[in-house]
KOLVOVO-129041 format. One line per 10 residues: their letters; for each residue y, x, z of N, C-alpha, C, O, CB. Coordinates in steps of 0.1 Angstrom, whole numbers. Glycine has a CB too. Layout:
BEGIN
A = Y,X,Z,Y,X,Z,Y,X,Z,Y,X,Z,Y,X,Z ~ ...;
This chain:
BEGIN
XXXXXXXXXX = -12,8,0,0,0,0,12,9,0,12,19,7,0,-10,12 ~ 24,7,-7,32,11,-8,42,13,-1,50,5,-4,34,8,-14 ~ 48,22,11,62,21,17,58,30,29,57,22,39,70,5,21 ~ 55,41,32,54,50,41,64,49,44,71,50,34,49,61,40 ~ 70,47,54,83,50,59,84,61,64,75,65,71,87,44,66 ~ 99,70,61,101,81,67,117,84,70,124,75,73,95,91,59 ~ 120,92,70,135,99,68,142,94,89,138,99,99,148,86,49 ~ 150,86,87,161,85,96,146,75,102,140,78,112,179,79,91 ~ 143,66,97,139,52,105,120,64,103,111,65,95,143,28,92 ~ 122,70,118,108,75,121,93,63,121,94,51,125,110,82,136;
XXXXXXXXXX = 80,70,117,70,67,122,73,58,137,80,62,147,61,79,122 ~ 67,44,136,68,39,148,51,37,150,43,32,142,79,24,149 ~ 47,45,165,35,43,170,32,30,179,41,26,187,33,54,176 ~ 23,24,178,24,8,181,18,5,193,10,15,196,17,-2,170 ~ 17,-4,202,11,-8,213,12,-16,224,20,-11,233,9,0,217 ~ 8,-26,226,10,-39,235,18,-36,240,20,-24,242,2,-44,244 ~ 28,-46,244,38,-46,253,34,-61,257,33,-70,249,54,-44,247 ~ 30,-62,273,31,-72,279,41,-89,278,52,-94,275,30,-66,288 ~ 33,-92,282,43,-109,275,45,-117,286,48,-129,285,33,-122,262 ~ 44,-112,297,50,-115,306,65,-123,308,71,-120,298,49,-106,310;
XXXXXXXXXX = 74,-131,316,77,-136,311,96,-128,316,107,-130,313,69,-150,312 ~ 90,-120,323,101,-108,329,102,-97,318,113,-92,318,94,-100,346 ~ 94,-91,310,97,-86,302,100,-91,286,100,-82,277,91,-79,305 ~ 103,-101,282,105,-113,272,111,-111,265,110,-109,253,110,-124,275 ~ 125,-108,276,137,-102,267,141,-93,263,149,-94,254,145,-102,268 ~ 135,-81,269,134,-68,269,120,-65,256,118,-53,253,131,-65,286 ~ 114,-74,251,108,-72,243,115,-71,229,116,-62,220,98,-79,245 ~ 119,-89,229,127,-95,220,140,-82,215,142,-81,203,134,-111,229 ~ 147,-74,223,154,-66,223,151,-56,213,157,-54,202,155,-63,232 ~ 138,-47,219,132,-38,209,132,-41,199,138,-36,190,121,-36,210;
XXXXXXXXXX = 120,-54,197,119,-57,185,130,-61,174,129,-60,162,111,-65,186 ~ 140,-64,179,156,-69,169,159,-54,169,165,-54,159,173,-81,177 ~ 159,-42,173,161,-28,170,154,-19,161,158,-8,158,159,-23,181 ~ 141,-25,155,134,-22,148,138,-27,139,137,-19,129,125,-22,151 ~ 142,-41,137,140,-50,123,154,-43,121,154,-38,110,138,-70,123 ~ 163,-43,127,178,-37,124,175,-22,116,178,-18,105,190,-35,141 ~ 169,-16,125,166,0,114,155,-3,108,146,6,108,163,17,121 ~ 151,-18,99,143,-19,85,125,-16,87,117,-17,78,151,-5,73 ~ 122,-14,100,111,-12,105,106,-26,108,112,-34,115,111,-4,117 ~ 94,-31,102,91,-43,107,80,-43,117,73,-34,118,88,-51,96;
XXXXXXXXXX = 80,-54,125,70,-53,136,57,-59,136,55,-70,131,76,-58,147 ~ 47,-52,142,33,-60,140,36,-68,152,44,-66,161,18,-51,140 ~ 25,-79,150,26,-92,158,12,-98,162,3,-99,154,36,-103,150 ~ 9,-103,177,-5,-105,178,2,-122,184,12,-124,191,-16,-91,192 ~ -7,-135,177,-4,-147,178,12,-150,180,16,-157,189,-12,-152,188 ~ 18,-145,171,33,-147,169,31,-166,162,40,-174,161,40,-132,155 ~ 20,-166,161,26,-183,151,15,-192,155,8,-194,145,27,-184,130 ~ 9,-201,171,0,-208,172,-12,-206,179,-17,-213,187,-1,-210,162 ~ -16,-192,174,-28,-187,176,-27,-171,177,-19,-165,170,-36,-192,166 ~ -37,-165,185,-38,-148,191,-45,-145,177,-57,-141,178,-48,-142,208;
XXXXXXXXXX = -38,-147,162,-40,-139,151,-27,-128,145,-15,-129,148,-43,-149,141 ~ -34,-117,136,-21,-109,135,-10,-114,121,-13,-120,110,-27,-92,133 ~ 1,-109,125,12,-110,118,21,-99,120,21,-91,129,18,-121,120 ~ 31,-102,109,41,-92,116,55,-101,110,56,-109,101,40,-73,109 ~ 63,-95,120,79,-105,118,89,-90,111,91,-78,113,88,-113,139 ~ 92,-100,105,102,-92,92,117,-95,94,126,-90,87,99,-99,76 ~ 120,-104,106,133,-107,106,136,-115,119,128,-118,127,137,-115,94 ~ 153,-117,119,153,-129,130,169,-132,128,178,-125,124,147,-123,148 ~ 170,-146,134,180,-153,135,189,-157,147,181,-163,154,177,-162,130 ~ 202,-156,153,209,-163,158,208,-172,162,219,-177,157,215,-163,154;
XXXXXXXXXX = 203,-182,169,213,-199,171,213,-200,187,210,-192,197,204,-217,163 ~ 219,-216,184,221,-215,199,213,-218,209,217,-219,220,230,-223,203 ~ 198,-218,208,189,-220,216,184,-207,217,173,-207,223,180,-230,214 ~ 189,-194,212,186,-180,213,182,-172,201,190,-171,193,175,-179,222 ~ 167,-165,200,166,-162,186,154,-162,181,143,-157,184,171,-152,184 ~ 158,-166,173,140,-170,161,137,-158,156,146,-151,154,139,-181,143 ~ 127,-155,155,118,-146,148,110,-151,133,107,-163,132,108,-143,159 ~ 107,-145,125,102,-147,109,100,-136,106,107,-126,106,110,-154,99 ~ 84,-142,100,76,-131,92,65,-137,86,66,-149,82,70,-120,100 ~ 51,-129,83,40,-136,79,33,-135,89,33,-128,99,35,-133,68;
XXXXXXXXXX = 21,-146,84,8,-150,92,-1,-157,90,-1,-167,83,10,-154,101 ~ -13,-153,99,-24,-162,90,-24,-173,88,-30,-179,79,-34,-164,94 ~ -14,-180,99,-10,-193,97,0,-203,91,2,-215,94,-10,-196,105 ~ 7,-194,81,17,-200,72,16,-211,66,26,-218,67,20,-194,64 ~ 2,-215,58,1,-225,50,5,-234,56,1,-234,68,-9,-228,45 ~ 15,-244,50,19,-257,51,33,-256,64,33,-265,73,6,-266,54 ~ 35,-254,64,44,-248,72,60,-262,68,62,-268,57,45,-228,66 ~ 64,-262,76,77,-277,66,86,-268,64,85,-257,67,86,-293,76 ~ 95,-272,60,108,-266,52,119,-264,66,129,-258,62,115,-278,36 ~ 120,-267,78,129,-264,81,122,-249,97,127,-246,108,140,-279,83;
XXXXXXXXXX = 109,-245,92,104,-233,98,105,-224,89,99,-214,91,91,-232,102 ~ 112,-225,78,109,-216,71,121,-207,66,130,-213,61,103,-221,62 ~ 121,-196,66,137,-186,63,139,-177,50,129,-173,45,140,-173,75 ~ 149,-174,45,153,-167,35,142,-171,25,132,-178,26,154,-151,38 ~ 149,-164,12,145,-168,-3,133,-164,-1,127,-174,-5,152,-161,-16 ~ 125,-158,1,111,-150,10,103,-163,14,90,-162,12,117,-140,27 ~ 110,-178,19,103,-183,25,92,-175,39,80,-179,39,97,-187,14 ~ 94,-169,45,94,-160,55,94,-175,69,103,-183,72,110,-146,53 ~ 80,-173,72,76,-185,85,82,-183,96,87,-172,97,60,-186,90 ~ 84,-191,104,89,-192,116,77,-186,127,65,-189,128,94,-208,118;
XXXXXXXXXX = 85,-174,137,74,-165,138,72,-168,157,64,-161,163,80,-147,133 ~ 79,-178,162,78,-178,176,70,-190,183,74,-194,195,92,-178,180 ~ 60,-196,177,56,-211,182,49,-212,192,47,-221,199,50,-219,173 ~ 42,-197,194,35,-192,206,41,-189,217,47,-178,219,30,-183,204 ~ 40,-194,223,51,-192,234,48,-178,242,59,-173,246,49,-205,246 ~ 37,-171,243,35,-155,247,33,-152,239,21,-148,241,28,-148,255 ~ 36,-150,226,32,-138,217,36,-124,220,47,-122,226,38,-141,204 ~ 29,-115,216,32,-100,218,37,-95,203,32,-97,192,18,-91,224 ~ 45,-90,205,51,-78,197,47,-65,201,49,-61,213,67,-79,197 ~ 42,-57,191,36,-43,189,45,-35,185,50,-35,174,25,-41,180;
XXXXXXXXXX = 48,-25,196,62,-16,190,63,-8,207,65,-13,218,81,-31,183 ~ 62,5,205,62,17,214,66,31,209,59,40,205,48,20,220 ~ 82,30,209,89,43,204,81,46,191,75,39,183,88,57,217 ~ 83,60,193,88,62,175,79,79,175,77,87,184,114,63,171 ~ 76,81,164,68,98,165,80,107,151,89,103,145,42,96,158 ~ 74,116,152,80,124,142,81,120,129,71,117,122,75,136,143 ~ 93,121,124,95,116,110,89,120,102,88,132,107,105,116,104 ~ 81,119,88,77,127,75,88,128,67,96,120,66,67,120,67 ~ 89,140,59,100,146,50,97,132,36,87,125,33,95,168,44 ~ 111,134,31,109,121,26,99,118,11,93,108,7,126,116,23;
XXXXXXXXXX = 99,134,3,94,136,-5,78,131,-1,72,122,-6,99,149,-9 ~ 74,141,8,63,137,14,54,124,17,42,122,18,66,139,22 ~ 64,118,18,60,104,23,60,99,15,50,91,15,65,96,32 ~ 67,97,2,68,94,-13,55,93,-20,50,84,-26,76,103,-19 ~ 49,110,-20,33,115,-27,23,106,-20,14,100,-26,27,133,-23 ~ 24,106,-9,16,94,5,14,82,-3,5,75,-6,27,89,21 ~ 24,82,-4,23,63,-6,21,59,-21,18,47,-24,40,53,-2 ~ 23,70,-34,18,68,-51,3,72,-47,-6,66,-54,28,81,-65 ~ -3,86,-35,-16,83,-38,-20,71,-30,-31,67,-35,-24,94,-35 ~ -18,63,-20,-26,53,-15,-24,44,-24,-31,34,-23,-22,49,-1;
XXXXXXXXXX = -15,43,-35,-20,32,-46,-25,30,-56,-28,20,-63,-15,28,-50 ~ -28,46,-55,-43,49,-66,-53,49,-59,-62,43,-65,-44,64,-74 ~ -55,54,-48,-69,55,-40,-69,37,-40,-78,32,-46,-67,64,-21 ~ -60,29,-35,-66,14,-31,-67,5,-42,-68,-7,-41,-57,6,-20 ~ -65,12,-54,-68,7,-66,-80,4,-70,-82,7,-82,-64,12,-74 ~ -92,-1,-63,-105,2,-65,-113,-10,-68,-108,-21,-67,-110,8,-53 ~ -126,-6,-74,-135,-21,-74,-142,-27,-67,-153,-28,-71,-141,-23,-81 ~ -136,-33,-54,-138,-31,-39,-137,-52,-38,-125,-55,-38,-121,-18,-30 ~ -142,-60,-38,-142,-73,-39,-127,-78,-28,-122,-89,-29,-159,-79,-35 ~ -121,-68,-18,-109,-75,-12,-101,-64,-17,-90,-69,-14,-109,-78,5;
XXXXXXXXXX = -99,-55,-21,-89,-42,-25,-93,-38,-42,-104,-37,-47,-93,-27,-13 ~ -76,-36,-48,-77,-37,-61,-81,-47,-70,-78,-59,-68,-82,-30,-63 ~ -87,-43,-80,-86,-47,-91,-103,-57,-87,-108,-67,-92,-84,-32,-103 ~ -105,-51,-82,-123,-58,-75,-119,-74,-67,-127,-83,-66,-131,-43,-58 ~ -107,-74,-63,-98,-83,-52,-98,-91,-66,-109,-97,-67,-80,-77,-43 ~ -91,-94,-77,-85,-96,-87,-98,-107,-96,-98,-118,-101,-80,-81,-94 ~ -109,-93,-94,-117,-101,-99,-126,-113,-97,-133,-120,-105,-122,-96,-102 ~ -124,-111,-84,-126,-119,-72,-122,-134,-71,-130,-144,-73,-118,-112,-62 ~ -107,-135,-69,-101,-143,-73,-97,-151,-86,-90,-161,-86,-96,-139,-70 ~ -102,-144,-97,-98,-150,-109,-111,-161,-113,-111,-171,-119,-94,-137,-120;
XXXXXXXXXX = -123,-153,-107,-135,-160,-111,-136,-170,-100,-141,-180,-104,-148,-150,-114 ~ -131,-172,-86,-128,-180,-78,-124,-191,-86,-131,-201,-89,-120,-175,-69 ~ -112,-191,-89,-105,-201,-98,-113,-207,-109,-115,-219,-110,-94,-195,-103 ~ -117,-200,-117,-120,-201,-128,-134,-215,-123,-134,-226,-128,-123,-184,-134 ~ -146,-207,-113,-154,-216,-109,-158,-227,-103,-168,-235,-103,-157,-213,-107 ~ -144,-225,-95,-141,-227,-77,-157,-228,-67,-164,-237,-62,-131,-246,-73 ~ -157,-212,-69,-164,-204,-55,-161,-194,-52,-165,-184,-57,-176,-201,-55 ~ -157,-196,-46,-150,-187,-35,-159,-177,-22,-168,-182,-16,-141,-199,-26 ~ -156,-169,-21,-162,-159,-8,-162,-171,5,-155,-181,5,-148,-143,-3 ~ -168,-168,10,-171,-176,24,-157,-181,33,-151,-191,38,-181,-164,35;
XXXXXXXXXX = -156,-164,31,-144,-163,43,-131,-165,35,-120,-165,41,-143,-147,50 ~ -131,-169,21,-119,-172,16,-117,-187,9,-111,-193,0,-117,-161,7 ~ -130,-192,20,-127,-207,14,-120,-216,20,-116,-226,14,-138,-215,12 ~ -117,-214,32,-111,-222,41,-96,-228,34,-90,-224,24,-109,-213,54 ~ -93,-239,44,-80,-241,35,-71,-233,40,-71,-231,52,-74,-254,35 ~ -61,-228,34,-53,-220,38,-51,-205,31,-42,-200,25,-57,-220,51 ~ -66,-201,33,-67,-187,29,-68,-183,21,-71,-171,20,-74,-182,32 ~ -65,-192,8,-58,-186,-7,-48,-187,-5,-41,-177,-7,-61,-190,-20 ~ -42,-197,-2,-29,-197,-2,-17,-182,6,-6,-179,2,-28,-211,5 ~ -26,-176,16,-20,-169,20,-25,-154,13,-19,-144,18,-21,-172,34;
XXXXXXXXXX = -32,-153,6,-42,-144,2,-27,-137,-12,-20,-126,-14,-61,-155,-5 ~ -28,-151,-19,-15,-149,-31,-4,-148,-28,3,-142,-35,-13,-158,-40 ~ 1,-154,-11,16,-151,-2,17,-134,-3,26,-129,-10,14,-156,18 ~ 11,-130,1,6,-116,9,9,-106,-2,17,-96,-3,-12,-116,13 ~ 0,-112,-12,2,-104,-30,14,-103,-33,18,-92,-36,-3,-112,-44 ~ 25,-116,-33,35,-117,-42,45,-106,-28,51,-95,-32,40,-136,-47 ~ 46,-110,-16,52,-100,-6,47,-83,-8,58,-76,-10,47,-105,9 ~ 38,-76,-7,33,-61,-12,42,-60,-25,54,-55,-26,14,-58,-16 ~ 35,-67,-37,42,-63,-49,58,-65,-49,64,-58,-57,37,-71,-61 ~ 64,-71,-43,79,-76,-35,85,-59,-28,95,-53,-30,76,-92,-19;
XXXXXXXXXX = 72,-53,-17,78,-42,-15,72,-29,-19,71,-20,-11,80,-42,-2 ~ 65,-27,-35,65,-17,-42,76,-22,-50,81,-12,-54,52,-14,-47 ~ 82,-31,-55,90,-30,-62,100,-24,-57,104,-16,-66,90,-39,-66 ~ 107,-24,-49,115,-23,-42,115,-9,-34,125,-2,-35,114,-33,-36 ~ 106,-5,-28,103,9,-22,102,21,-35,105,33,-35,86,8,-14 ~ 97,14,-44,99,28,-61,117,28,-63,122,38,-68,87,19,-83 ~ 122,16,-61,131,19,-68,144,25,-59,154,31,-63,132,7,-76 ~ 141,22,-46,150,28,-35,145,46,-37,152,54,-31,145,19,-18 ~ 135,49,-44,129,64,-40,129,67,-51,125,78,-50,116,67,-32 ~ 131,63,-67,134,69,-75,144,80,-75,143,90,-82,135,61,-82;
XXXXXXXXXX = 156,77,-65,166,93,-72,156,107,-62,156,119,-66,192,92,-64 ~ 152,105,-55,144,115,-47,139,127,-61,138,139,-61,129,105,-37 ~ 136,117,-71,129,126,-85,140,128,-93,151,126,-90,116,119,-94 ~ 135,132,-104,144,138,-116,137,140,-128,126,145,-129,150,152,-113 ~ 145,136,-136,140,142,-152,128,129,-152,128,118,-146,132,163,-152 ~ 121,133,-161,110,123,-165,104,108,-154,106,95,-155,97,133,-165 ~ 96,121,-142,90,116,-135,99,106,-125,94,100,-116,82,126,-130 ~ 113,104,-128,125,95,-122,125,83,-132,128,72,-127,141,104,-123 ~ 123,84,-144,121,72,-151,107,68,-151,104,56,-150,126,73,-165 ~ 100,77,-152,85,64,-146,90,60,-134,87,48,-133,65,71,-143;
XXXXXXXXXX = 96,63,-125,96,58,-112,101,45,-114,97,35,-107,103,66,-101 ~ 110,43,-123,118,28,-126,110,22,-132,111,10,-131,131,27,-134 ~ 100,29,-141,92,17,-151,80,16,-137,78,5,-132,84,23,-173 ~ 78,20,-135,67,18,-123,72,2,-119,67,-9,-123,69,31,-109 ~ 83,4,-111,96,-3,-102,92,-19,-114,86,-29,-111,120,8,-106 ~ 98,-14,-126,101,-30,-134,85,-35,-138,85,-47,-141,112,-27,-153 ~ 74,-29,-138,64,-38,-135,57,-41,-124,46,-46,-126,57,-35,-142 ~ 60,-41,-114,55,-43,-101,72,-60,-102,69,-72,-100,57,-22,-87 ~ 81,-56,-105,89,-66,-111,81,-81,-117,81,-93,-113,95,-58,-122 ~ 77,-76,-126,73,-86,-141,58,-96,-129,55,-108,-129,62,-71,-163;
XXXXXXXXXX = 53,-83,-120,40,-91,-118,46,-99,-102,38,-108,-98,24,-79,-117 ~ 58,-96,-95,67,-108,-93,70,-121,-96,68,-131,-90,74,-106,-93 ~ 76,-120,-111,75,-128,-113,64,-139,-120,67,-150,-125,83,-126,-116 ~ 54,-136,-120,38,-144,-126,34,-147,-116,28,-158,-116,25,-135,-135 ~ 34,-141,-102,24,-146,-86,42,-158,-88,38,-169,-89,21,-126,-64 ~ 51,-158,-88,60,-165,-81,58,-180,-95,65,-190,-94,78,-155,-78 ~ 53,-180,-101,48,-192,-113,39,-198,-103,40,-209,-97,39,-187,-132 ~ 29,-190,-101,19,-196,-88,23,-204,-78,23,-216,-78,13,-185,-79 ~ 30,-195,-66,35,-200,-58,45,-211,-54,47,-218,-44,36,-192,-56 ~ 54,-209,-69,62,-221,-66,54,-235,-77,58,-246,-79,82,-215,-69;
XXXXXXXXXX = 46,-229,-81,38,-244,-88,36,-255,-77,30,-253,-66,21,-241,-96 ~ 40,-266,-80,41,-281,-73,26,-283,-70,24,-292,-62,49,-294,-83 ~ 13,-277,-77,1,-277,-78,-5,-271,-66,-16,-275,-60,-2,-271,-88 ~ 6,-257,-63,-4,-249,-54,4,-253,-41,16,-255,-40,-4,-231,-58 ~ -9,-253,-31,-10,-257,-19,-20,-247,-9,-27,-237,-11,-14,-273,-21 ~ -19,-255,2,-31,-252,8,-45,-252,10,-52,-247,19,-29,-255,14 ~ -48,-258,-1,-63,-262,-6,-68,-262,-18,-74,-270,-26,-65,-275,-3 ~ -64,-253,-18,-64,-252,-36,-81,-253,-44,-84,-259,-54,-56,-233,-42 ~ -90,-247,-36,-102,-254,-37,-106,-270,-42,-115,-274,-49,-105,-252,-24 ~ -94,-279,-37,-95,-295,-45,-88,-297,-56,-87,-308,-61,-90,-307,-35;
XXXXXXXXXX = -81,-287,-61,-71,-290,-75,-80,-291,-86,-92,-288,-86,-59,-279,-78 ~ -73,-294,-97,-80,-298,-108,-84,-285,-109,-82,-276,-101,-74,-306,-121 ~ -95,-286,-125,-99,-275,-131,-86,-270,-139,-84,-258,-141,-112,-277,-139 ~ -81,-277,-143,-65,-271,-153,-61,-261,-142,-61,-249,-142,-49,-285,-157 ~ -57,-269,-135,-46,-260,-124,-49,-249,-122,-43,-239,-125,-45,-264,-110 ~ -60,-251,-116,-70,-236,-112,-70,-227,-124,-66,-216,-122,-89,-240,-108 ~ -76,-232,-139,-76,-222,-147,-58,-215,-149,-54,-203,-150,-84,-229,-161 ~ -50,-226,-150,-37,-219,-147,-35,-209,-138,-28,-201,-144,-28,-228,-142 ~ -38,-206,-129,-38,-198,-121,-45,-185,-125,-39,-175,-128,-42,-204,-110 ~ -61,-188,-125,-66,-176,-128,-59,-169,-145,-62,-158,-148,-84,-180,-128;
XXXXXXXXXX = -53,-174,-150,-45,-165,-162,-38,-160,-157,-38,-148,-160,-39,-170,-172 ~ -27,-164,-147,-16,-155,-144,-20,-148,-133,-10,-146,-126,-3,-162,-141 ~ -33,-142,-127,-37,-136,-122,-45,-123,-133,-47,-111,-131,-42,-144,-114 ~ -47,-127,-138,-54,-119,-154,-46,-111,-161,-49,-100,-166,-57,-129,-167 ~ -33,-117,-161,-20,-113,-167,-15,-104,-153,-8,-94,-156,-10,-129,-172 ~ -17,-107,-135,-9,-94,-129,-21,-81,-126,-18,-71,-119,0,-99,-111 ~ -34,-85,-134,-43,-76,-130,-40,-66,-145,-42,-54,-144,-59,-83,-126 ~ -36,-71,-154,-34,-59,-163,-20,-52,-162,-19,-40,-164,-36,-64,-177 ~ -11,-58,-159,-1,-51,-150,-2,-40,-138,5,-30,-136,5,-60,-145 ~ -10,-43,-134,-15,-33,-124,-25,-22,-133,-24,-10,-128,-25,-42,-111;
XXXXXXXXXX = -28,-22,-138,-36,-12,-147,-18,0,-152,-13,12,-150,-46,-23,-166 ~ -16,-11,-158,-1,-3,-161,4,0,-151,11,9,-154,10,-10,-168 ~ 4,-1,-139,16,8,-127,6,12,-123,7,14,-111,29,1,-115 ~ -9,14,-128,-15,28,-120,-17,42,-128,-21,53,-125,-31,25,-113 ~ -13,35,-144,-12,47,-152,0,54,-150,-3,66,-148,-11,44,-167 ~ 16,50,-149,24,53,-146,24,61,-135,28,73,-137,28,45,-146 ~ 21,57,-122,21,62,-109,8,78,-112,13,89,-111,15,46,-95 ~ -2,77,-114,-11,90,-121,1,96,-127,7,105,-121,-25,85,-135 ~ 6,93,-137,13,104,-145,21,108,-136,18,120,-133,21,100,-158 ~ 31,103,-129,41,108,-118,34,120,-111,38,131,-113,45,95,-107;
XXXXXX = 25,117,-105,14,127,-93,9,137,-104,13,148,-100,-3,116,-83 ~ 0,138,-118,3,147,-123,9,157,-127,5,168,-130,2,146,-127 ~ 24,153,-126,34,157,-131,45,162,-115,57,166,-116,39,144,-141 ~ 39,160,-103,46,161,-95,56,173,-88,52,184,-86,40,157,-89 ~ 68,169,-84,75,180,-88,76,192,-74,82,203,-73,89,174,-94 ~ 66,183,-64,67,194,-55,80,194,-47,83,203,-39,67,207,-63;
């Protein structure tokens, strides 16, 4: 996955912080210190249930402050839990949820962390039935049949499965193109074409996601629908072929 973090905003090493109800605020604190320096926080039953998430943000009002991010439990969620163009869930319904976040370790040099994160997206490019292109295939023939993996039949768990997708490709897009000037010469413009297809396959998961079709159960939709889907999944799996040729050439070519 894409976005080693490094430079100013260090490695944050993670670890329960009690949820007690004396240290609450003192949690809530941290954690708005992290999301402020762009670190997002892991989260244990942040939304309902002691499942993981992580909160990506938070809000102001006058009953104090909301938290938002993802989680296993997003599907269906109503429109007024829900924040920014992200659609980003309402992250506090648990009333003790823990937030994972314990100081910070030594930063990685930024170049460094850069090579890190183009090879973990060749290494997790694999034909692996939940990782890569194996994931893909997975899913497309899901659709295509509707049979699904065991554990991905439930309701819910496509729906969050393609959330999840369109959010990663959201922050490789975004992480190549913030770290493109780091390079030069060549391997600086693959970094952008990298950037604009991780882009393109944005916008094909977001045809999905905002289709009036796709829901939480997508297991009961027609066969159209479903084959709708598995195409524009067809269509971001050959895209991904293309930003792992790209990303190879870069690391061939790397400048050290």
């Amino acid at each position: 996955m894409l976005g080693f973090n490094a430079g100013d905003n260090a490695l944050r090493r993670y670890g329960i912080v009690p949820s007690s109800a004396e240290d609450r605020d003192e949690r809530g604190e941290r954690a708005r210190k992290s999301i402020d320096a762009g670190v997002p926080v892991l989260s244990l039953g942040s939304r309902g249930a002691p499942e993981w998430g992580v909160i990506l943000g938070y809000e102001v009002t006058a009953d104090g402050y909301k938290y938002f991010g993802r989680s296993y439990f997003d599907g269906g969620a109503p429109e007024n839990e829900l924040f920014t163009e992200n659609r980003y869930t309402l992250g506090n319904l648990y009333a003790d949820y823990h937030m994972l976040l314990d100081g910070t370790c030594e930063a990685t040099p930024a170049m460094d962390a850069l090579k890190i994160s183009l090879e973990a997206a060749v290494k997790m490019f694999a034909p692996h039935d939940r990782f890569g292109y194996g994931a893909y295939d997975t899913m497309i023939k899901g659709f295509e049949t509707n049979t699904f993996m065991n554990d991905w039949g439930g309701e819910g768990d496509i729906y969050n499965i393609i959330i999840n997708l369109t959010d990663a490709r959201r922050a490789a897009q975004i992480y190549l193109n913030e770290n493109a000037s780091l390079l030069s010469g060549e391997n600086k413009s693959r970094m952008l074409s990298a950037a604009a297809v991780y882009g393109e396959m944005i916008g094909i998961l977001l045809t999905i996601t905002e289709d009036k079709d796709f829901d939480g159960d997508i297991i009961k939709s027609s066969r159209d629908v479903r084959i709708k889907f598995a195409g524009a999944l067809q269509k971001c799996k050959e895209l991904e072929y293309r930003a792992q040729d790209i990303i190879k050439n870069i690391l061939e070519n790397w400048e050290g």
